[in-house]
PDB file of the backbone (N, CA, C, O) and the ligand in Angstrom, with CONECT records:
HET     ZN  A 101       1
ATOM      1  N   UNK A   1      -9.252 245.147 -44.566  1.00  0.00           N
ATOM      2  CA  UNK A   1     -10.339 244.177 -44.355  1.00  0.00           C
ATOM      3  C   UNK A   1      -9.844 242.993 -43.523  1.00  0.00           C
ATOM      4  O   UNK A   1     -10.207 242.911 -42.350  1.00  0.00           O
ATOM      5  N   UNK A   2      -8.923 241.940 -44.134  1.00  0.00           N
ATOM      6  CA  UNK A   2      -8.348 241.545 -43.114  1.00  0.00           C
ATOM      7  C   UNK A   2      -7.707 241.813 -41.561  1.00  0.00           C
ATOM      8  O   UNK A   2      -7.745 241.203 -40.493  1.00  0.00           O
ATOM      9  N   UNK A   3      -7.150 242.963 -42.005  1.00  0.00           N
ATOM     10  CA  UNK A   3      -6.689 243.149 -40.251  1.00  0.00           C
ATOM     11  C   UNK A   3      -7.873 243.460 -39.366  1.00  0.00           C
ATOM     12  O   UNK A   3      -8.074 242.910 -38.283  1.00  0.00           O
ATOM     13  N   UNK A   4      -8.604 244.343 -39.888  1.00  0.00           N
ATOM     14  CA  UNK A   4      -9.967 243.965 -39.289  1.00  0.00           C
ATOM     15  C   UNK A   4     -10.979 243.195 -38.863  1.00  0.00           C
ATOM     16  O   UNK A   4     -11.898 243.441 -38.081  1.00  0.00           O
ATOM     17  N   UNK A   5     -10.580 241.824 -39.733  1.00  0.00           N
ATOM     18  CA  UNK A   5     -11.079 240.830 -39.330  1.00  0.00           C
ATOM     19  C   UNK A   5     -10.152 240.300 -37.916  1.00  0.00           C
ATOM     20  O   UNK A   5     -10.590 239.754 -36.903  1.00  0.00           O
ATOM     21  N   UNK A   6      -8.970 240.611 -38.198  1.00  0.00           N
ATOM     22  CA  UNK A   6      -7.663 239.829 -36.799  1.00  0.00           C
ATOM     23  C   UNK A   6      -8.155 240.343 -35.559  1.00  0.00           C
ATOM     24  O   UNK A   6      -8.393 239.672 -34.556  1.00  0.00           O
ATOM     25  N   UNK A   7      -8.284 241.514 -35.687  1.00  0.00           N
ATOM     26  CA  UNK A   7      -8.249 242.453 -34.654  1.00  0.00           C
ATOM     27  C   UNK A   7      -9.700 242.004 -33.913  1.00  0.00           C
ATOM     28  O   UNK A   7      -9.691 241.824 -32.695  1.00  0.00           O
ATOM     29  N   UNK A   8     -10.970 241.827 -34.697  1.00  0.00           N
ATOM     30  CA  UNK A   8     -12.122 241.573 -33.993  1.00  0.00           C
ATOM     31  C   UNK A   8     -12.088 239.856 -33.471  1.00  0.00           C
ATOM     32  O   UNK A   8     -12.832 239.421 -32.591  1.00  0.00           O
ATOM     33  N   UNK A   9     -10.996 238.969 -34.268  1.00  0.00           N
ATOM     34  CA  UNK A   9     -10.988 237.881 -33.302  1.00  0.00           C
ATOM     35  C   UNK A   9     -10.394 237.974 -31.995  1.00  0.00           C
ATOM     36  O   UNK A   9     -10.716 237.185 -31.107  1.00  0.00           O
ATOM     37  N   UNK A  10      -9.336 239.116 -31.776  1.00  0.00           N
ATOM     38  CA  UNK A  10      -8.589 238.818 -30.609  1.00  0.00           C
ATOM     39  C   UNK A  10      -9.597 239.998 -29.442  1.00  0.00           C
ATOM     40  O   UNK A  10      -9.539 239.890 -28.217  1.00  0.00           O
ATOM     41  N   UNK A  11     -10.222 240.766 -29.969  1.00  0.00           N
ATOM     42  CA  UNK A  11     -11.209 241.381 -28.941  1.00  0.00           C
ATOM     43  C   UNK A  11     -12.221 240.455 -28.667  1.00  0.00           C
ATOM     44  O   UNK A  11     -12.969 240.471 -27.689  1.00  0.00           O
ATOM     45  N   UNK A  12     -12.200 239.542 -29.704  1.00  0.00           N
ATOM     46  CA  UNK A  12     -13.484 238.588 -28.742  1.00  0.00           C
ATOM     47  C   UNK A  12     -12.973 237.520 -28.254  1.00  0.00           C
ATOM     48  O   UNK A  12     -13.756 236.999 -27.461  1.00  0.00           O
ATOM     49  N   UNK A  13     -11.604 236.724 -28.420  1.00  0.00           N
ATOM     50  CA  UNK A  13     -11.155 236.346 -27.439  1.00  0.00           C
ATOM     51  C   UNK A  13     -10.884 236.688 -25.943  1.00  0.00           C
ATOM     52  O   UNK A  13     -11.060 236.062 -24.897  1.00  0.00           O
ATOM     53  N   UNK A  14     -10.470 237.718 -26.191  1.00  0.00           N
ATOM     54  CA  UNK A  14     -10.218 238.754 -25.178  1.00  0.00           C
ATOM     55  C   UNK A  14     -11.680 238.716 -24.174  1.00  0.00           C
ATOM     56  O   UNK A  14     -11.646 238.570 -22.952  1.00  0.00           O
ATOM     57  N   UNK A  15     -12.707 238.851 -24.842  1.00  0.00           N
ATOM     58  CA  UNK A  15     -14.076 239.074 -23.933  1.00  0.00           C
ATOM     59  C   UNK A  15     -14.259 237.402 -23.654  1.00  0.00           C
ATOM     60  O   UNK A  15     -14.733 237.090 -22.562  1.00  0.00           O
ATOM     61  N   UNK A  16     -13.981 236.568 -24.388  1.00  0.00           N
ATOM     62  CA  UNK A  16     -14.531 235.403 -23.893  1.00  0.00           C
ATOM     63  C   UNK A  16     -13.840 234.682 -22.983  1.00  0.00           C
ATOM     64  O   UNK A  16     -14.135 233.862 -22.114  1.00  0.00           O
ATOM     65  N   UNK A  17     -12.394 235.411 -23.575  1.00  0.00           N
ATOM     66  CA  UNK A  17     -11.640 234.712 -22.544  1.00  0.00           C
ATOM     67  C   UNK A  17     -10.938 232.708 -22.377  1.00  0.00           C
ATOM     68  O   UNK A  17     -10.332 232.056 -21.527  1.00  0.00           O
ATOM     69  N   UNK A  18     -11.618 232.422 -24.000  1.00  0.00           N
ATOM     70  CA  UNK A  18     -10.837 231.216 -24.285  1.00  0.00           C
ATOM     71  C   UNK A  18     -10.485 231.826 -25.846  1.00  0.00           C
ATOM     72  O   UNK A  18     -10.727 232.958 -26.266  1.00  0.00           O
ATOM     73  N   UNK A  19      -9.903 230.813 -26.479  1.00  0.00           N
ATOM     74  CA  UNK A  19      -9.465 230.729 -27.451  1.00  0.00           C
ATOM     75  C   UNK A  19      -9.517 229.485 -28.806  1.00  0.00           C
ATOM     76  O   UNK A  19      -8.813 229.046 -29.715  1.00  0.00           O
ATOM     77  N   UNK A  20     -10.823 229.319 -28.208  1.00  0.00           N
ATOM     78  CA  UNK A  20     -11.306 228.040 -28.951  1.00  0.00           C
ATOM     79  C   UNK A  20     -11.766 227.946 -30.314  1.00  0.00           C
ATOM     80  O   UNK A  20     -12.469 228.944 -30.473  1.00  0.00           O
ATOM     81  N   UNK A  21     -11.742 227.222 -31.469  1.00  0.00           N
ATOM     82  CA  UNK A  21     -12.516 227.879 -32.884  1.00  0.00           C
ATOM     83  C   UNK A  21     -13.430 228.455 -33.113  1.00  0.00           C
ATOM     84  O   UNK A  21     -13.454 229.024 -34.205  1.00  0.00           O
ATOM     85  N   UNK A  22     -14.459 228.567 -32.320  1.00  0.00           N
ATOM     86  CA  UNK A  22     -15.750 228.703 -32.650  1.00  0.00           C
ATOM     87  C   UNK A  22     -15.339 230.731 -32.155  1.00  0.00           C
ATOM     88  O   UNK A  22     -16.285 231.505 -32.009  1.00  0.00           O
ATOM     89  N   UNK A  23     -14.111 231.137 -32.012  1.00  0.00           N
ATOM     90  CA  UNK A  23     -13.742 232.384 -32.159  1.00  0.00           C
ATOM     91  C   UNK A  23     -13.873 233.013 -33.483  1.00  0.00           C
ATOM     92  O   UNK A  23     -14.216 234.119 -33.899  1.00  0.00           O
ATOM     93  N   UNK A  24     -13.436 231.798 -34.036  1.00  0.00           N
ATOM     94  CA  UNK A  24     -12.954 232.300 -35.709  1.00  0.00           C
ATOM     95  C   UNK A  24     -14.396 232.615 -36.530  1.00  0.00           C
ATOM     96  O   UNK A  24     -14.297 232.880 -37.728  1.00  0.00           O
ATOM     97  N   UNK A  25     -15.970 232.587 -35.799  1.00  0.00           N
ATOM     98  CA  UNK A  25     -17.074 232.806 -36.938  1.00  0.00           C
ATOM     99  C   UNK A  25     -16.230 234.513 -37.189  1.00  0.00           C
ATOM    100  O   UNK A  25     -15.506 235.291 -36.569  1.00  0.00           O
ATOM    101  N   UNK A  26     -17.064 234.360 -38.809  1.00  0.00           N
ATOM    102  CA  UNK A  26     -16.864 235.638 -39.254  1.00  0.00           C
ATOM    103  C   UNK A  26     -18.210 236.037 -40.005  1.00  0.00           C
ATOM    104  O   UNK A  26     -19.038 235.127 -40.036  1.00  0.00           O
ATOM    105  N   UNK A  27     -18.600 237.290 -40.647  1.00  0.00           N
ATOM    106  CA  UNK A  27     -19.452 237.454 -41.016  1.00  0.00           C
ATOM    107  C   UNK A  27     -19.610 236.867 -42.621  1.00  0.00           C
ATOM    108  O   UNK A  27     -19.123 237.467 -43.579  1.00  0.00           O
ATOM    109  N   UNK A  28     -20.222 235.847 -42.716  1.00  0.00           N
ATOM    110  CA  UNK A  28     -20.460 235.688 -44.033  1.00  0.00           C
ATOM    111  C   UNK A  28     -20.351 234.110 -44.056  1.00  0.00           C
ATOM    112  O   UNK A  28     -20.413 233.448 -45.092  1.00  0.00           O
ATOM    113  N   UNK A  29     -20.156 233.513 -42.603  1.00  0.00           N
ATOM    114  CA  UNK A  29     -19.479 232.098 -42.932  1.00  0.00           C
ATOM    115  C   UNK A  29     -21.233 231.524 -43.025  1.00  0.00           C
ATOM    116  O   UNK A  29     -22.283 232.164 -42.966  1.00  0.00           O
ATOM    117  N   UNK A  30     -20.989 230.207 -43.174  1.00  0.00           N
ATOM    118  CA  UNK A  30     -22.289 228.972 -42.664  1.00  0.00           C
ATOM    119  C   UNK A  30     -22.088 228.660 -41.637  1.00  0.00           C
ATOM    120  O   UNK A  30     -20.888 228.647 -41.365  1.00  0.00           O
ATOM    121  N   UNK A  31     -22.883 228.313 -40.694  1.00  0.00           N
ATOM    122  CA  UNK A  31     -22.618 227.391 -39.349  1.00  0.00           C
ATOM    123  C   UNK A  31     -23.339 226.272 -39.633  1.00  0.00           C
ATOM    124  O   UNK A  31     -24.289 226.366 -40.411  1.00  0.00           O
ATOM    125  N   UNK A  32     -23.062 225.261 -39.151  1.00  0.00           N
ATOM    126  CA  UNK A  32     -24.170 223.941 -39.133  1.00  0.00           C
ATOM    127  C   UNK A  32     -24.481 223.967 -37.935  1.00  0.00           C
ATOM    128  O   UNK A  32     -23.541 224.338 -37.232  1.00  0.00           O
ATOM    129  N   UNK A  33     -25.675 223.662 -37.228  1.00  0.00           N
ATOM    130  CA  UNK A  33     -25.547 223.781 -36.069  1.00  0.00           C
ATOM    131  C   UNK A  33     -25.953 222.038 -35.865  1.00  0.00           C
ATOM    132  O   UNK A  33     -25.944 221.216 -36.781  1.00  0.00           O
ATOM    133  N   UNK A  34     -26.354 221.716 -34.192  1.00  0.00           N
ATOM    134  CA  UNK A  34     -26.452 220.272 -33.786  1.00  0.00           C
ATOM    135  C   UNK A  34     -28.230 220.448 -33.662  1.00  0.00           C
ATOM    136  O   UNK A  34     -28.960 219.466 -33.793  1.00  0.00           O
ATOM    137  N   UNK A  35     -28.713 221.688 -33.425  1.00  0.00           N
ATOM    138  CA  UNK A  35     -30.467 221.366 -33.873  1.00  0.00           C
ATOM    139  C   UNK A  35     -31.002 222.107 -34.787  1.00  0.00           C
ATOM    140  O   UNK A  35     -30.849 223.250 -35.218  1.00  0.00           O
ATOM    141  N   UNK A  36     -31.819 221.001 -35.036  1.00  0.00           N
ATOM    142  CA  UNK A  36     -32.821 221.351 -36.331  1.00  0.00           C
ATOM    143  C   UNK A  36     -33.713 222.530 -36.120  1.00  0.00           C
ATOM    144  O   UNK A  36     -34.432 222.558 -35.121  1.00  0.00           O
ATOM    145  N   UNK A  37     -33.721 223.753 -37.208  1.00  0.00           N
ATOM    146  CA  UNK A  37     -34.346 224.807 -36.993  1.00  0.00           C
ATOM    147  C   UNK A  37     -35.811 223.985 -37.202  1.00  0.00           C
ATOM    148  O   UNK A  37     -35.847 222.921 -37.820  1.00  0.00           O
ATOM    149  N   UNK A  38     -37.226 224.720 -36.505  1.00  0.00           N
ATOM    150  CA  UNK A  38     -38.481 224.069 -36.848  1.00  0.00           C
ATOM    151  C   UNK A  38     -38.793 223.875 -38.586  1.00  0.00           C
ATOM    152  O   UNK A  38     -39.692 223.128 -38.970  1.00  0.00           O
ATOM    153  N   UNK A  39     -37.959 224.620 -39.504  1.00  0.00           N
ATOM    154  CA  UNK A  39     -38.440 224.551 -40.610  1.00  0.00           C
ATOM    155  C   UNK A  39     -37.549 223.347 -41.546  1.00  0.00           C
ATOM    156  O   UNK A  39     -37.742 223.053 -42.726  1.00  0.00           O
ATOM    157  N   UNK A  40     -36.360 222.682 -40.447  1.00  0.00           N
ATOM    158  CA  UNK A  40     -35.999 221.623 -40.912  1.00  0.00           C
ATOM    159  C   UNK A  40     -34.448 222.054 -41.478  1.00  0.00           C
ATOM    160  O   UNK A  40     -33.585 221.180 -41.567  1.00  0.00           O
ATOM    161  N   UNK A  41     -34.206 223.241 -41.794  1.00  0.00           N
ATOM    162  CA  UNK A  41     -32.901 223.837 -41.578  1.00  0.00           C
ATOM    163  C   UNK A  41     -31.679 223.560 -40.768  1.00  0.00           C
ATOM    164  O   UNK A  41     -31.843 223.733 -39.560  1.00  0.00           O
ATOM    165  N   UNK A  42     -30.643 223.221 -41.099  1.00  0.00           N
ATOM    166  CA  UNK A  42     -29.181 223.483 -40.209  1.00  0.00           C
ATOM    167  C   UNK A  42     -28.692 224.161 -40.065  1.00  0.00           C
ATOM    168  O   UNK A  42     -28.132 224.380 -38.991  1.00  0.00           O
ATOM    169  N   UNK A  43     -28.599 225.198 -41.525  1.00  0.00           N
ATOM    170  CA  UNK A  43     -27.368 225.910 -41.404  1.00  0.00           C
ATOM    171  C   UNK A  43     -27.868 227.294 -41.469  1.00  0.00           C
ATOM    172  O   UNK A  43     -28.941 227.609 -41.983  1.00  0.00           O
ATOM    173  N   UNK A  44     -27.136 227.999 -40.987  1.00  0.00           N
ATOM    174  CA  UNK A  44     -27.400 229.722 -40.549  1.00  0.00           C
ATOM    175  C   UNK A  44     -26.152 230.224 -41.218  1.00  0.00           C
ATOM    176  O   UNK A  44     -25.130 229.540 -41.284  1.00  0.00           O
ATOM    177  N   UNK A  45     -26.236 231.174 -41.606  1.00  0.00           N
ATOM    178  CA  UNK A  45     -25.549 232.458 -42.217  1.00  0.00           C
ATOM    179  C   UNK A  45     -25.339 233.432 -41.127  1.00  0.00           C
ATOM    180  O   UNK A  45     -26.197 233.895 -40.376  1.00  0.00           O
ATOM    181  N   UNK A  46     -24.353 233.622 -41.145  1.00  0.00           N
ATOM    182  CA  UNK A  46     -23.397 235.016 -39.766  1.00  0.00           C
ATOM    183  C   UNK A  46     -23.862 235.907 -40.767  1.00  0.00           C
ATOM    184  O   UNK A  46     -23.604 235.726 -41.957  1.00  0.00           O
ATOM    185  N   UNK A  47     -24.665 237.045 -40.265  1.00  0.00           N
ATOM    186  CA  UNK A  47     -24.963 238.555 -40.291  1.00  0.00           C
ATOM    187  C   UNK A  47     -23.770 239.460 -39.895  1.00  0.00           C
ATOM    188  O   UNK A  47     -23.033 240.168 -40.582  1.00  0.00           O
ATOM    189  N   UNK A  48     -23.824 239.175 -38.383  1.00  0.00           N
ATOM    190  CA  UNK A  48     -23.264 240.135 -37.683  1.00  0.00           C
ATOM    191  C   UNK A  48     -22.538 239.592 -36.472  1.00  0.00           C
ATOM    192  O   UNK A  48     -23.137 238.780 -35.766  1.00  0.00           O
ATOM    193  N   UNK A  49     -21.233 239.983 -36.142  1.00  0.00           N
ATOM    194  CA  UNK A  49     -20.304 239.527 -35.035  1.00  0.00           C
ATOM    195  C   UNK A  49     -20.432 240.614 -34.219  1.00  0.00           C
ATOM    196  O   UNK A  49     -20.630 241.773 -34.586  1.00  0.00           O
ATOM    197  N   UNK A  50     -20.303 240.174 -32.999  1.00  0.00           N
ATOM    198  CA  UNK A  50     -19.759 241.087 -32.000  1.00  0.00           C
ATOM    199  C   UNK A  50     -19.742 240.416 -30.292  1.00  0.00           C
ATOM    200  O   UNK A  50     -18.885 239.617 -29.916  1.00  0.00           O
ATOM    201  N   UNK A  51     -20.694 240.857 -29.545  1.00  0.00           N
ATOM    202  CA  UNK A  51     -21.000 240.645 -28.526  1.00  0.00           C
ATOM    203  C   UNK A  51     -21.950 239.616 -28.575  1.00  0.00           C
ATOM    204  O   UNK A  51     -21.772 238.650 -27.834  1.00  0.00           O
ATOM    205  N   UNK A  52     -22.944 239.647 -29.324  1.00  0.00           N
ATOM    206  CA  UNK A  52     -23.891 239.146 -29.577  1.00  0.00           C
ATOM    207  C   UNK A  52     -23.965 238.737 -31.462  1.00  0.00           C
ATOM    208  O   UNK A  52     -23.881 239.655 -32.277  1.00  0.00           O
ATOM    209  N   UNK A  53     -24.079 237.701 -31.778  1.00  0.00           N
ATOM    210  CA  UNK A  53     -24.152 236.954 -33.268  1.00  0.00           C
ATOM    211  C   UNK A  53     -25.538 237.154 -33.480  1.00  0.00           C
ATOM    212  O   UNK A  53     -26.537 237.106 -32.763  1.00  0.00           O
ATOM    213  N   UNK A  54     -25.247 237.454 -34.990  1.00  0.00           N
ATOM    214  CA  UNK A  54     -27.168 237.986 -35.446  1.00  0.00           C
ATOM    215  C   UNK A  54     -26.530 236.754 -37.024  1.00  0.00           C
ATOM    216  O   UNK A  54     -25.622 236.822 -37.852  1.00  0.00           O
ATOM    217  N   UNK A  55     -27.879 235.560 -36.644  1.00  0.00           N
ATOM    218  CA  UNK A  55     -27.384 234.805 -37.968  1.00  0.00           C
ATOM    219  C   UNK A  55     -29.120 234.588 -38.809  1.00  0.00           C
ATOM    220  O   UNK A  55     -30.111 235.024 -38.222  1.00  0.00           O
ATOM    221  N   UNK A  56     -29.212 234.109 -39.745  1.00  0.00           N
ATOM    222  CA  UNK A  56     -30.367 234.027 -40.593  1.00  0.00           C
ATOM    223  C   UNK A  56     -30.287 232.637 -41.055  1.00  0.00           C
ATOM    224  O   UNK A  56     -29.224 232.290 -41.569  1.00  0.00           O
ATOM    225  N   UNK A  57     -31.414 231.628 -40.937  1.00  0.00           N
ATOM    226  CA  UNK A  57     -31.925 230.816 -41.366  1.00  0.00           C
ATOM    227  C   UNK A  57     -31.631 230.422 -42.724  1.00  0.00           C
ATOM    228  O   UNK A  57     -32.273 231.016 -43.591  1.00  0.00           O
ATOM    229  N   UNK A  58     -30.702 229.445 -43.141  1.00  0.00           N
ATOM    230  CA  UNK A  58     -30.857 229.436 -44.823  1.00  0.00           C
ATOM    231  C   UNK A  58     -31.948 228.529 -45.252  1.00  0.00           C
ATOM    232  O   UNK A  58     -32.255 228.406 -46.438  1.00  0.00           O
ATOM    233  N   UNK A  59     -32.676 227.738 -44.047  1.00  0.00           N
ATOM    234  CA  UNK A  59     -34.295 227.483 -44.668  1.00  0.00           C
ATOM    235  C   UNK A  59     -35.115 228.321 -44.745  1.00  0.00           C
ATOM    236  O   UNK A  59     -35.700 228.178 -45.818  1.00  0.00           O
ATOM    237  N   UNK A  60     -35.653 229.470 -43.973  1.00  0.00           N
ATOM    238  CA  UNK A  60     -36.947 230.662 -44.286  1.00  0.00           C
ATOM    239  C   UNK A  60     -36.720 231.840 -44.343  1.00  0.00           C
ATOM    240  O   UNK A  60     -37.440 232.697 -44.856  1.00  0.00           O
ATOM    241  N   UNK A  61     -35.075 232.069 -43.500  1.00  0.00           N
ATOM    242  CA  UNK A  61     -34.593 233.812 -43.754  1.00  0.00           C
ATOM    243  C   UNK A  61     -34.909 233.886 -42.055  1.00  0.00           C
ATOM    244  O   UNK A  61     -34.030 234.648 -41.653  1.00  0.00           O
ATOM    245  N   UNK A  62     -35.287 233.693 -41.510  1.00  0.00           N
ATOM    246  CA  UNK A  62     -35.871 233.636 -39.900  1.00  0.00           C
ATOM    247  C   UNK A  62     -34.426 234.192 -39.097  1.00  0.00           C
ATOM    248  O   UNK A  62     -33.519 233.414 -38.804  1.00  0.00           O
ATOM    249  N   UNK A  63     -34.386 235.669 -38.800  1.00  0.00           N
ATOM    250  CA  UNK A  63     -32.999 235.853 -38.382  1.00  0.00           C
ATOM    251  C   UNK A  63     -33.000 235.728 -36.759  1.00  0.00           C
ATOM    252  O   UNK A  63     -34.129 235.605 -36.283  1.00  0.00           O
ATOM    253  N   UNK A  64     -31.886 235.740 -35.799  1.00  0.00           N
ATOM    254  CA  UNK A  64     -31.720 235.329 -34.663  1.00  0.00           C
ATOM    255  C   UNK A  64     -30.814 236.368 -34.030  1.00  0.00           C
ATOM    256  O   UNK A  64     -29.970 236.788 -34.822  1.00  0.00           O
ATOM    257  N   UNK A  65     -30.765 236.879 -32.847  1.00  0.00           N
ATOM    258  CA  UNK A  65     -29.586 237.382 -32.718  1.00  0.00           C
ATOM    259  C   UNK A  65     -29.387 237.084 -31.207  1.00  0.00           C
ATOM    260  O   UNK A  65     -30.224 237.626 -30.485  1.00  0.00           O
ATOM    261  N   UNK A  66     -28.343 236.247 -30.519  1.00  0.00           N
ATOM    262  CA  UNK A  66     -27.929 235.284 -29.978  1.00  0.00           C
ATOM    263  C   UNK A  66     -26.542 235.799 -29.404  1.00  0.00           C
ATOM    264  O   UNK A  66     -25.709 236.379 -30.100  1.00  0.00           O
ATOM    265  N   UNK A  67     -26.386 235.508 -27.998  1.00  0.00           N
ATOM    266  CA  UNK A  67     -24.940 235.748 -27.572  1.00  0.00           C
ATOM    267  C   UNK A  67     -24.174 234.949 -27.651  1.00  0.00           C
ATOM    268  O   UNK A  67     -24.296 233.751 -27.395  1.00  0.00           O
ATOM    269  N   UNK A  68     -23.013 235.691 -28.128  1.00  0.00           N
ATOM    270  CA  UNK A  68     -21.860 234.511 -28.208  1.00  0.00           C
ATOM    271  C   UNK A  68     -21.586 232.983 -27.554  1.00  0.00           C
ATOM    272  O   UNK A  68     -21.227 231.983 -28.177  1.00  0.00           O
ATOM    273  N   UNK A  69     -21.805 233.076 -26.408  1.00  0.00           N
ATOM    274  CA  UNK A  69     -21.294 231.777 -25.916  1.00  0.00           C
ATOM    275  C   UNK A  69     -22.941 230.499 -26.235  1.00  0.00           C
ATOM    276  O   UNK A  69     -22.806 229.313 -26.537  1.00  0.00           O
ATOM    277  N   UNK A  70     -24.065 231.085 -26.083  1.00  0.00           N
ATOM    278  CA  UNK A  70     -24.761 230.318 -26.442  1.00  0.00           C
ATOM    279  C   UNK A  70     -24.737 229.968 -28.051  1.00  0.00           C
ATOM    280  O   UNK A  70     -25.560 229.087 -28.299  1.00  0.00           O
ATOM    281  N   UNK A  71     -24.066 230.389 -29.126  1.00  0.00           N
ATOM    282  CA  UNK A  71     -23.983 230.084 -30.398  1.00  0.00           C
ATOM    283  C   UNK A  71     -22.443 229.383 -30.108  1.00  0.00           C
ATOM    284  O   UNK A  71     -22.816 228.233 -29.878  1.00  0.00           O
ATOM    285  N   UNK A  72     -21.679 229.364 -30.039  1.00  0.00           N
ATOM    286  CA  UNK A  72     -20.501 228.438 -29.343  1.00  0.00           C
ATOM    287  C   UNK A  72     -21.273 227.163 -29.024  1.00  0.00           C
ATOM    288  O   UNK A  72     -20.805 226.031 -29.147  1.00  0.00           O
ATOM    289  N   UNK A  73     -22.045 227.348 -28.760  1.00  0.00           N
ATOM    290  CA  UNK A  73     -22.380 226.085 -27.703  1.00  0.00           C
ATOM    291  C   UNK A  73     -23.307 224.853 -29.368  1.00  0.00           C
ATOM    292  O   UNK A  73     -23.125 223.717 -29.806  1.00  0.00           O
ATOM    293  N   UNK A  74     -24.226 226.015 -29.697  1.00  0.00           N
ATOM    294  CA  UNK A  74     -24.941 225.395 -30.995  1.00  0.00           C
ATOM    295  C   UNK A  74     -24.239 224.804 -31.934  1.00  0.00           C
ATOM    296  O   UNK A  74     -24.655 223.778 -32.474  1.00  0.00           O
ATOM    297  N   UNK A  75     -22.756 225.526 -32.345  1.00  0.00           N
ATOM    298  CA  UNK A  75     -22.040 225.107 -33.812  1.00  0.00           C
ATOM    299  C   UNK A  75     -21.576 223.536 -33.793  1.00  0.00           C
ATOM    300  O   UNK A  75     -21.328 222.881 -32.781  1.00  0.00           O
ATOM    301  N   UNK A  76     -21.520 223.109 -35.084  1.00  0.00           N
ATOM    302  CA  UNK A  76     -21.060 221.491 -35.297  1.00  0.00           C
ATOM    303  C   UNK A  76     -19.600 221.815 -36.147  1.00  0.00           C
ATOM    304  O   UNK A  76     -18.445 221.400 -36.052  1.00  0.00           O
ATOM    305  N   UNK A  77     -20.519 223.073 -37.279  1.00  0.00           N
ATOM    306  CA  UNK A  77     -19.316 223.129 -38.137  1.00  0.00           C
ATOM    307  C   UNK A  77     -19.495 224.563 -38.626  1.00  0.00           C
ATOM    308  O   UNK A  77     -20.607 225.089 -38.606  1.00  0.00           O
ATOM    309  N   UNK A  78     -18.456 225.170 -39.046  1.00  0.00           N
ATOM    310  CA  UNK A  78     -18.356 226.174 -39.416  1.00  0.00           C
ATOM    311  C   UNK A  78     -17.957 226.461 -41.118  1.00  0.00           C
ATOM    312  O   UNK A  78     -16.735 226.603 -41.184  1.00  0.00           O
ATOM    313  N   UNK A  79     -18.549 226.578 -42.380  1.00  0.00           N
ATOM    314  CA  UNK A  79     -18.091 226.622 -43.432  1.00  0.00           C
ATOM    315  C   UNK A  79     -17.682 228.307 -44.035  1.00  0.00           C
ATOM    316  O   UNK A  79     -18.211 229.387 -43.775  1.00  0.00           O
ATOM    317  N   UNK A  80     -16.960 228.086 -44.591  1.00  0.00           N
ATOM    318  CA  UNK A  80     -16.054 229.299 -45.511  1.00  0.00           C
ATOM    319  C   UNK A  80     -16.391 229.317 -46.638  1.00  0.00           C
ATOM    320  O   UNK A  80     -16.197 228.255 -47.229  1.00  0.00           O
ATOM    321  N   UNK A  81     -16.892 230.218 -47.281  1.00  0.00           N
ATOM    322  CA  UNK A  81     -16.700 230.436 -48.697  1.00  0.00           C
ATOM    323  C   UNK A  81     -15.782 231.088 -49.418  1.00  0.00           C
ATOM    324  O   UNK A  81     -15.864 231.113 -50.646  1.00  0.00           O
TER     325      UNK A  81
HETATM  326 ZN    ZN A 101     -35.663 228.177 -40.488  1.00  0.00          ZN2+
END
């Protein structure tokens, strides 16, 4: 599980081509982002990594699925559970 997690940060470094934190989302984290979803929401839940980030609304469930560098661009903060 872990190495699996290593391995999919350095392939998406690899595609993005920096190496900045916002590498490290994983599936399961929180993001905060810098705008307010319309339902007054911040924070989104990671679904799914890859090429493209599929995250869900933790105000209505409202899921998104978003390419990487434009969700890079959204995050403030990234939380771990
Ligand atoms: Zn929402």
């Amino acid at each position: 599980m872990a190495e699996k997690s290593t391995y999919i940060y350095i392939r998406i470094s690899l595609i993005t081509g920096d190496g900045r934190n916002m590498d490290k989302i994983e599936v399961g984290d929180i993001i905060t982002v810098k705008k307010q979803h319309p339902c007054g929401s911040l924070e989104w839940e990671v679904l799914r990594v890859g090429a493209d980030i599929r995250i869900k609304c933790q105000g209505c469930g409202h899921i998104l699925m978003l390419p990487r560098p434009k969700v890079c661009t959204m995050i403030k903060k990234i939380s771990r559970t």
